[in-house]
C-alpha positions as CSV (number, residue, x, y, z in Angstrom):
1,X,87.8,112.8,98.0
2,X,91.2,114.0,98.9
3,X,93.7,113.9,102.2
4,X,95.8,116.0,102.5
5,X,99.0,114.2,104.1
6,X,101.8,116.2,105.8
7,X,104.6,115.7,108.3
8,X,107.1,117.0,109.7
9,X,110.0,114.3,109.1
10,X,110.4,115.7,105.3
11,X,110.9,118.8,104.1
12,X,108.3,121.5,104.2
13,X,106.6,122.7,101.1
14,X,108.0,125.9,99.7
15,X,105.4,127.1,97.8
16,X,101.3,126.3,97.5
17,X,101.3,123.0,97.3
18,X,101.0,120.2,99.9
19,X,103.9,117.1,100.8
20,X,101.1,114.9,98.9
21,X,97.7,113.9,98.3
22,X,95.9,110.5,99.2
23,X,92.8,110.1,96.8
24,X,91.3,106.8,97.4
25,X,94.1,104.4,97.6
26,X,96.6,106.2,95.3
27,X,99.2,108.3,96.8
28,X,100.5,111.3,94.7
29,X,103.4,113.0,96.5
30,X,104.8,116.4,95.3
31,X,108.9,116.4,93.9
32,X,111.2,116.0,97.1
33,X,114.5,118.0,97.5
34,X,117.5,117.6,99.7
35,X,116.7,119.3,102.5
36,X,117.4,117.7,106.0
37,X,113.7,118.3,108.0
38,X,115.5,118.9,111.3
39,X,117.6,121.9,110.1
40,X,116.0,123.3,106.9
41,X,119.7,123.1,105.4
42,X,119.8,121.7,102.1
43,X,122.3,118.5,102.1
44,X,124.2,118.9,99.1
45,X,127.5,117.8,100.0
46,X,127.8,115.2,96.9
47,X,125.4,113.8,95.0
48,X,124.8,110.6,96.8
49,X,124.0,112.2,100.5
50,X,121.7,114.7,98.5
51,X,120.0,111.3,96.9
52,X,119.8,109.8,100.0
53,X,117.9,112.7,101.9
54,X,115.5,113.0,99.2
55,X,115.1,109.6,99.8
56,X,114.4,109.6,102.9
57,X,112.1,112.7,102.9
58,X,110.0,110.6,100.4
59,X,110.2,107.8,102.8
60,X,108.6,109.9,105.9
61,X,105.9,111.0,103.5
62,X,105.1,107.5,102.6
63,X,105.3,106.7,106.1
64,X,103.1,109.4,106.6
65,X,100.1,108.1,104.4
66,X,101.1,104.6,106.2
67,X,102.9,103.1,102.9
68,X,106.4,101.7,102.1
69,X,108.3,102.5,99.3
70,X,106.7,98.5,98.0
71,X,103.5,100.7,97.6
72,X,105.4,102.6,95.4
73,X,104.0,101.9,91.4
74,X,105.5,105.2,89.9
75,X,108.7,107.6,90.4
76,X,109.9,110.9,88.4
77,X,113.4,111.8,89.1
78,X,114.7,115.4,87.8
79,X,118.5,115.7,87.8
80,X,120.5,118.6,86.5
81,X,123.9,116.6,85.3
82,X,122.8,113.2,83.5
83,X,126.9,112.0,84.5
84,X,125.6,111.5,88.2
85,X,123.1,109.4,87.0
86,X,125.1,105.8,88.4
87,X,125.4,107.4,91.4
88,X,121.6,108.5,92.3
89,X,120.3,105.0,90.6
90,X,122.5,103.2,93.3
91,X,121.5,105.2,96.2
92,X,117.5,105.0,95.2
93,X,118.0,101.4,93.9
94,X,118.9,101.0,97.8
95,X,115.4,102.0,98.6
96,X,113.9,99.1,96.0
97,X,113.9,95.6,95.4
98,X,114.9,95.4,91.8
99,X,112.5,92.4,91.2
100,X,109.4,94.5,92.1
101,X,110.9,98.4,91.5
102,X,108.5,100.8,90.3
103,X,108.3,102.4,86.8
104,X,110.4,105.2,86.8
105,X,111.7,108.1,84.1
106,X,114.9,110.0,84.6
107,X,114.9,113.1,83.3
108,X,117.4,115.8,83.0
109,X,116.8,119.3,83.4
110,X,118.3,123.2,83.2
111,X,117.4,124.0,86.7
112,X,115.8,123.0,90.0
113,X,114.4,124.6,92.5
114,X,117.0,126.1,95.6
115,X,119.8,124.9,92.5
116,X,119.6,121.5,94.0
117,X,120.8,118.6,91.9
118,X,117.9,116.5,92.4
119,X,114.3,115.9,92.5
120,X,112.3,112.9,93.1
121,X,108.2,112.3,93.2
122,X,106.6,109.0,93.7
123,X,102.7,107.7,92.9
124,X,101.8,104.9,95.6
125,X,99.4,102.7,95.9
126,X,97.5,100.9,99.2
C-alpha cells in the first residue's frame, strides 16, 4: 500500500504528481527544484543557494515521512551545466556524511523544468 506524503515546507508539485510516496518502508520522492516554499519564487541567484534550497525542500519532505537524509540509500541529480558540478557536490555533500552517503548519479541534461539549473530526487529507507 501507498502514502501519499505532502507538506508544505517544500515546494508544491506542479503538475500530477505528489512530493513523494511511502510504500512500506521505502521512500520514493519526486525531483525537487529551487523554489523557496514560503514565496513560490524560484531561488536561482547562483548555483549554490539554488542547491541548497533543493536541499532543503528535499529535507522537509524527508522530514515529512519522519526520515533524515541518513535514511537516504539513493539520489538522482539533473543539472543543465556539468562545470557547476564542484559547486552542487559541495553544497549536497553538506547534507551527507561522506562515510555513509548514498548512491548517487549525476546527470546532465538540455532542459529542466521552470529553466532551473537543478534537480534532485532521493529513495529512502526506514
Amino acid at each position: 500500500m501507498k502514502k501519499i506524503i505532502t507538506t508544505t515546507n517544500a515546494s508544491a508539485p506542479i503538475g500530477p504528481y505528489n512530493q513523494a510516496i511511502l510504500s512500506g518502508n521505502t521512500l520514493y520522492t519526486s525531483g525537487q527544484i529551487a523554489i523557496n516554499p514560503e514565496t513560490g519564487e524560484l531561488i536561482l541567484d547562483n548555483i549554490e543557494s539554488e542547491t541548497n534550497q533543493v536541499m532543503l525542500n528535499l529535507k522537509s519532505v524527508l522530514i515529512a515521512a519522519d526520515m533524515t537524509f541518513n535514511n537516504v540509500i539513493k539520489s538522482t541529480i539533473f543539472i543543465s551545466n556539468m562545470d557547476d558540478f564542484g559547486i552542487i557536490n559541495k553544497v549536497y555533500g553538506s547534507y551527507f556524511d561522506e562515510a555513509t552517503a548514498p548512491a548517487r548519479e549525476t546527470v546532465q541534461v538540455a532542459k529542466l523544468p521552470k529553466n532551473v539549473n537543478i534537480e534532485i530526487s532521493v529513495i529512502a529507507i526506514k
